[in-house]
C-alpha positions as CSV (number, residue, x, y, z in Angstrom):
1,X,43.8,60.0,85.7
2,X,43.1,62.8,88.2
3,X,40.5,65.1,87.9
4,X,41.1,68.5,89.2
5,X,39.9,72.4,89.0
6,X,41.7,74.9,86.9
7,X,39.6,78.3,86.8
8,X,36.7,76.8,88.0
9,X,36.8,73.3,85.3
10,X,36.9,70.2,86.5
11,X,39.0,68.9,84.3
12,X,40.8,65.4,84.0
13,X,44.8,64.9,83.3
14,X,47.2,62.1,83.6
15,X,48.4,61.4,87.1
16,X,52.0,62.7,88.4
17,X,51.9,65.4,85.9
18,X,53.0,68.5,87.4
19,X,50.7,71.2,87.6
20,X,52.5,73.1,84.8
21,X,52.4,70.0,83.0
22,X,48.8,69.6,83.4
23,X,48.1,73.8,82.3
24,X,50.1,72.9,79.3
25,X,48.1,69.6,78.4
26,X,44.7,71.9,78.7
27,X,45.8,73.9,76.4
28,X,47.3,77.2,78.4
29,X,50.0,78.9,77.0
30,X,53.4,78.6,79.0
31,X,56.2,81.3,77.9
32,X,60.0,81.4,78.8
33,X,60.2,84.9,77.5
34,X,58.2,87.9,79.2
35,X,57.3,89.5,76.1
36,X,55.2,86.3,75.1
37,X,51.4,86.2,75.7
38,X,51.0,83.2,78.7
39,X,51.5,82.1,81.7
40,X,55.6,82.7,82.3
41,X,57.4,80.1,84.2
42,X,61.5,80.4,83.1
43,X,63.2,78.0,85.6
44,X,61.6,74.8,85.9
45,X,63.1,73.6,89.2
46,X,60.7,75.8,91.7
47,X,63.5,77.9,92.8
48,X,62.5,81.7,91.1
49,X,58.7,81.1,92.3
50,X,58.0,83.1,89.5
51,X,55.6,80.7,88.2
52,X,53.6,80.9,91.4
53,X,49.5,80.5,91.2
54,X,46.9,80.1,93.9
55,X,46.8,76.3,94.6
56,X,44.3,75.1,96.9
57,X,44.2,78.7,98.4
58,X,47.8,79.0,98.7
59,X,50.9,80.3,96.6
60,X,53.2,77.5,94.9
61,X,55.5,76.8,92.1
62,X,53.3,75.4,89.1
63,X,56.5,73.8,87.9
64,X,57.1,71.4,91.0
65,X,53.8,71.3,92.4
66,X,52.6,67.8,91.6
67,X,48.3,67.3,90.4
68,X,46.5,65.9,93.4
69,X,43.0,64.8,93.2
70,X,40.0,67.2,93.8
71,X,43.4,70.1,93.6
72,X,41.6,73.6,93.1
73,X,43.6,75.8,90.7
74,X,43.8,79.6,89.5
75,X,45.6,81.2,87.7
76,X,44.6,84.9,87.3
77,X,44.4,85.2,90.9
78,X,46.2,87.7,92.8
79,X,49.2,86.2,94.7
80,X,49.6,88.9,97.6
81,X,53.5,88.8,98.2
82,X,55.9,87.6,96.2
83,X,58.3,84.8,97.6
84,X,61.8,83.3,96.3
85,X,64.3,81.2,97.2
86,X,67.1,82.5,98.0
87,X,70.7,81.5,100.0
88,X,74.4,82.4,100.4
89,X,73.7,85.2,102.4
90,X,78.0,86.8,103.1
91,X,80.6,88.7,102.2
92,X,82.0,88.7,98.5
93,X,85.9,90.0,98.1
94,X,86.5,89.4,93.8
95,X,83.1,91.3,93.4
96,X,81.3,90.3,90.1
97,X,80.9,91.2,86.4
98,X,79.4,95.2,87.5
99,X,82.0,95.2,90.4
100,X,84.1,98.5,89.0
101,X,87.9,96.8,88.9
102,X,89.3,99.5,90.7
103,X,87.7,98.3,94.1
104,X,89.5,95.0,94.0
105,X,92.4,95.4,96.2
106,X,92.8,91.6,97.5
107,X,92.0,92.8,101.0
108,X,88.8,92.7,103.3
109,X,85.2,92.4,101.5
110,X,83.6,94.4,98.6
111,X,80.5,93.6,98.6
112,X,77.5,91.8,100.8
113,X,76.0,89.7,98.7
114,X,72.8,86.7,98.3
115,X,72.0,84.2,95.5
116,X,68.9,83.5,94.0
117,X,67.7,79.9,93.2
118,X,66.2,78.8,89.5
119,X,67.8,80.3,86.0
120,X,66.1,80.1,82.7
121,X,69.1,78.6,80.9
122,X,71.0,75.2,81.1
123,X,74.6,75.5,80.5
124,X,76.5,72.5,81.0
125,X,79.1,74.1,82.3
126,X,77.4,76.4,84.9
127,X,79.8,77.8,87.7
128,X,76.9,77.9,90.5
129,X,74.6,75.3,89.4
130,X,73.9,74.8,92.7
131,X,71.8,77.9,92.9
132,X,70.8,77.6,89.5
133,X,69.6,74.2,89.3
134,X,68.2,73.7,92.3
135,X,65.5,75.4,94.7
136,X,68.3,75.8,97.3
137,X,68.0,78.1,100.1
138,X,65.3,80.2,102.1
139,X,62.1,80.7,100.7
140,X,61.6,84.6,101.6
141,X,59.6,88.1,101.0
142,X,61.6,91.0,99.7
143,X,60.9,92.2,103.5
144,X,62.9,89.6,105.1
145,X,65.6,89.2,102.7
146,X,66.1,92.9,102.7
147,X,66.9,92.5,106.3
148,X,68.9,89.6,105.9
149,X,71.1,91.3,102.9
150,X,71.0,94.9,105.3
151,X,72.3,92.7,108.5
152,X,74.9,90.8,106.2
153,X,76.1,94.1,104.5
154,X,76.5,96.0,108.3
155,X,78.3,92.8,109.0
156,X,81.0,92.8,106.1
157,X,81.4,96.6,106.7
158,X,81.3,97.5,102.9
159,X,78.5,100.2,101.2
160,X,78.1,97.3,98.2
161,X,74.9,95.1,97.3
162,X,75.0,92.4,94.7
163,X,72.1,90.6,93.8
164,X,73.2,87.4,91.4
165,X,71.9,84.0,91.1
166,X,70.7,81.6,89.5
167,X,69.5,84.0,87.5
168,X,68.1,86.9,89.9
169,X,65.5,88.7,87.1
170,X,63.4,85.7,86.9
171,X,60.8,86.9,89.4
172,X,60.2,90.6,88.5
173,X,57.9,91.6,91.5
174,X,60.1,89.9,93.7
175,X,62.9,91.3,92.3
176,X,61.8,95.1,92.1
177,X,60.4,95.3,95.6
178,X,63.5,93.9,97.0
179,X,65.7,96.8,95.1
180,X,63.2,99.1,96.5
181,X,63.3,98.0,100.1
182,X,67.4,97.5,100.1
183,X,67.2,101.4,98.8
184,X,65.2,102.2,102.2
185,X,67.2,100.7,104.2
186,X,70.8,101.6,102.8
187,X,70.3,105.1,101.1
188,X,74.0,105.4,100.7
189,X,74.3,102.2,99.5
190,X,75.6,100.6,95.7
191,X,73.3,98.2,94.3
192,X,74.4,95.4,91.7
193,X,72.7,93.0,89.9
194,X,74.2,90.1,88.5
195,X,72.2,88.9,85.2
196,X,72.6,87.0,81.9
197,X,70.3,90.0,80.9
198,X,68.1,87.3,78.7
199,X,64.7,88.9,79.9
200,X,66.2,92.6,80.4
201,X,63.3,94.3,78.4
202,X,63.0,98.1,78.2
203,X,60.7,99.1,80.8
204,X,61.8,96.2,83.0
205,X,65.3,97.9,83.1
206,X,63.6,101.1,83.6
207,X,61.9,99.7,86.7
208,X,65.2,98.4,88.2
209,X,66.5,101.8,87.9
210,X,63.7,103.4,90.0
211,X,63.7,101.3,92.4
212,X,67.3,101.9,93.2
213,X,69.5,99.9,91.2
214,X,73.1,101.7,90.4
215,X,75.1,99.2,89.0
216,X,75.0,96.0,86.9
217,X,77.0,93.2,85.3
218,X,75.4,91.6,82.0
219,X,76.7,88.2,81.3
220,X,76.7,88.3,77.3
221,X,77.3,84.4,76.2
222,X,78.5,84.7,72.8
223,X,77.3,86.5,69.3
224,X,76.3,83.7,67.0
225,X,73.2,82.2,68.1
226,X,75.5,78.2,67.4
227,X,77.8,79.2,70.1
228,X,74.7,80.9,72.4
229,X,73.0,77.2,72.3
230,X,76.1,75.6,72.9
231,X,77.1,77.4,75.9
232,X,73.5,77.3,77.7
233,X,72.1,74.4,76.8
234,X,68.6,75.5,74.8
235,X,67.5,73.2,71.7
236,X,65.0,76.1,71.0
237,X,66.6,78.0,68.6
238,X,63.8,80.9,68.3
239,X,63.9,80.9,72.1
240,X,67.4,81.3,72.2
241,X,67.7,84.1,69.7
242,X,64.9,85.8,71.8
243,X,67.3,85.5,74.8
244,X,70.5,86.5,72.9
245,X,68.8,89.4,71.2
246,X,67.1,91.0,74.8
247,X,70.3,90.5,76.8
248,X,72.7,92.8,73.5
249,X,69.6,95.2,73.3
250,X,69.7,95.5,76.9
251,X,73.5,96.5,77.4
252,X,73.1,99.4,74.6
253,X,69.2,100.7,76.0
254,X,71.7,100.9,79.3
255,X,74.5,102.7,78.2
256,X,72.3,105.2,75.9
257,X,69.7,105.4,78.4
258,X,70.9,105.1,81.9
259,X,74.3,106.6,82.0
260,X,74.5,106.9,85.5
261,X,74.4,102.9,86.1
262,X,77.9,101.4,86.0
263,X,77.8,98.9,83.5
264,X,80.2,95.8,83.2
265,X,79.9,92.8,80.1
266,X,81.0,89.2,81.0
267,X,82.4,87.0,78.2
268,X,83.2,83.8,78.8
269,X,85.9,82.0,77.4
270,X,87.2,78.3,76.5
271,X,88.4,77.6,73.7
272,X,85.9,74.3,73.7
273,X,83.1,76.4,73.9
274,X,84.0,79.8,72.0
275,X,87.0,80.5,69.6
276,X,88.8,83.8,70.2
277,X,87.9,85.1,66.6
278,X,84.1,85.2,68.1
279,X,85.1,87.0,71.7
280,X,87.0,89.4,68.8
281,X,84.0,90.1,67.3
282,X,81.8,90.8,70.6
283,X,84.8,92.9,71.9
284,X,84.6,95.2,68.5
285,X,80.7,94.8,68.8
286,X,81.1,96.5,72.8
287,X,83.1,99.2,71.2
288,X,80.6,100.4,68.8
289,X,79.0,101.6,71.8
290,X,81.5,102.5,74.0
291,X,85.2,101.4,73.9
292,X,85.2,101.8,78.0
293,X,82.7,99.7,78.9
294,X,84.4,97.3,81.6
295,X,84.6,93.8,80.1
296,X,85.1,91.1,82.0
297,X,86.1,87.4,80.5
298,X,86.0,84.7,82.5
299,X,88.1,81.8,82.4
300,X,85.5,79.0,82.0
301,X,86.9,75.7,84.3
302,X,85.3,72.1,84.5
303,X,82.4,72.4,86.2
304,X,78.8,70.8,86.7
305,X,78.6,69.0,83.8
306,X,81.3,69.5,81.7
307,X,84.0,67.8,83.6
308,X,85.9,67.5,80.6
309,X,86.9,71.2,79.9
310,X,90.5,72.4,80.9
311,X,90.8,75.7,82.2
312,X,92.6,77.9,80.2
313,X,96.2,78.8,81.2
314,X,97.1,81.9,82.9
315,X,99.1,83.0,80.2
316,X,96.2,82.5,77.4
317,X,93.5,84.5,79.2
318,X,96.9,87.7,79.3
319,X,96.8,86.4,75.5
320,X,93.1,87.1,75.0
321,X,93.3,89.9,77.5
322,X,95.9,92.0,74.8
323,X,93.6,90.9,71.8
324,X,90.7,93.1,73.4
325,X,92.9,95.7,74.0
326,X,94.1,95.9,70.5
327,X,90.3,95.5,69.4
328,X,89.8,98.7,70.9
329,X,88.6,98.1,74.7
330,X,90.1,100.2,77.3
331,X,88.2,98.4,79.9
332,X,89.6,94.7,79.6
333,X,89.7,92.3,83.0
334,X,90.9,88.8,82.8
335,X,89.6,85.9,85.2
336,X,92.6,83.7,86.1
337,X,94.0,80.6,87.8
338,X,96.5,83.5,89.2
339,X,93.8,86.2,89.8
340,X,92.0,89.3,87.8
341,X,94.1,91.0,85.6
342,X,93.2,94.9,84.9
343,X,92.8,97.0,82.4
344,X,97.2,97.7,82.8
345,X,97.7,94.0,81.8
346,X,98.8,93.3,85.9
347,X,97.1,91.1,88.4
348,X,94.6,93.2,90.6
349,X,95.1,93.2,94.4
């Protein structure tokens, strides 16, 4: 056992438990979902730092920070500047999920764009786990990685920001001061986030706007809350339908609220993880809120660790491509082995 302090108790826990494991053993309530009373601390792997707390006088991850003895803990204390990890600092030329399609032209850079460490879900099949599942990168204020994404974004010669991740939402201070600072320092600028929208509340969206976000891709996983657990991973299932529910709720409070933001829906599609009667039912879903709401589907490949999956063909992603036309989307882009097909049924760029 090791004794420690935790708001001013000295208080005994196992040994090697992690200071997040140790809050949780005392009895303090850890949430995945910001709307939940607690202590919120989504990614587990000390990349989003969102679950931060003064530790021995000093900011740190309660999820990797292991209990030492005589460790002094608080956490209501205020933390001063946010932090995150963040990496892959460069130039992006296929743009993302709230890239409008039109800008894709298969020559020079789109966008400038960084990746944030740590995500809240587990797909198997994750196509950046390295961000996602590990604390990879820089740890950094929003002041120095506005500067680095200003610098990178001068350097590509393009009037785009993405922000993607990981998941980038995790750390909401963090997140919001960056947009605000990157809106400073590039007034001309487009701003895109990249998010699986699973924490995408009301007011937080509201906030994102104000601080200068104009664009944003929502990657929606699925519509049954079977095919949402199967594709990222959670065994929670009341957790999962949280997430599921906040990230459709989210794509409607944007469209009916924020006009002005350019919206843009991922789907993902494999036929091992979704059946195409499903992405049918999410495409005619989209339209009861607006048929031109750019869709993109993405061609799931092996990856991480579903090694197993086969990407699908060329010619089945044009298939699935005409089925969301005739569903009603006048939006519809394609992911291929070949490239991005547009909304005219030809490859882009």
């Amino acid at each position: 056992m090791t004794t420690i302090e935790v708001d001013g108790r000295r208080i005994e826990v196992p040994s090697g438990f992690s200071v997040k494991e140790a809050l949780e053993k005392l009895g303090y309530n850890i949430t995945l979902h910001p709307s939940d009373k607690g202590l919120f601390m989504p990614c587990q792997v000390g990349g989003c730092w969102a679950c931060a707390l003064k530790i021995d006088g000093e900011a740190r991850p309660a999820c990797t920070a292991q209990v030492q003895e005589g460790m002094r803990i608080r956490t209501a204390a205020p933390m001063g500047t946010p932090r995150r990890m963040v990496a892959g600092f460069m130039g992006h030329k296929t743009g993302g999920v709230g890239t409008p399609w039109w800008l894709e032209s298969g020559m020079g850079f789109i966008e400038a764009v960084c990746f944030t460490s740590g995500c809240n879900l587990c797909c198997p099949q994750c196509q950046n786990w390295r961000y996602a599942f590990m604390d990879a990168g820089e740890l950094l204020t929003p002041e120095e990685a506005a500067e680095r994404m200003t610098e990178t974004k001068k350097q590509c010669g393009v009037e785009r920001i993405a922000i993607s991740g990981g998941e980038c939402t995790l750390n909401r201070p963090w997140l919001i001061s960056f947009i605000r600072l990157l809106r400073e320092q590039n007034p001309i600028a487009r701003i895109h986030v990249d998010t699986n929208g699973s924490i995408l509340t009301e007011d937080y969206i509201d906030q994102l706007v104000g601080a200068g976000m104009t664009d944003i891709g929502i990657d929606l996983k699925a519509l049954r809350i079977s095919t949402f657990m199967e594709i990222t991973g959670l065994l929670d299932e009341g957790l999962a339908t949280k997430y599921l529910q906040t990230a459709w709720e989210a794509v409607k409070y944007l469209h009916d609220s924020h006009p002005q933001v350019f919206l843009g829906i991922g789907i993902p599609f494999n036929e091992e993880l979704i059946s195409i009667s499903e992405i049918q039912e999410m495409a005619e879903r989209i339209v009861s809120i607006d048929p031109w709401i750019q869709v993109c589907v993405l061609d799931y490949r092996p990856e991480f660790r579903r090694s197993d999956l086969v990407r699908p063909s060329h010619w089945k992603m044009l298939e699935v491509h005409y089925i969301l036309r005739d569903c009603g989307l006048e939006s519809v882009v394609c992911q291929t082995e070949r490239g991005k097909i547009g909304p005219a049924g030809r490859l882009l760029g």
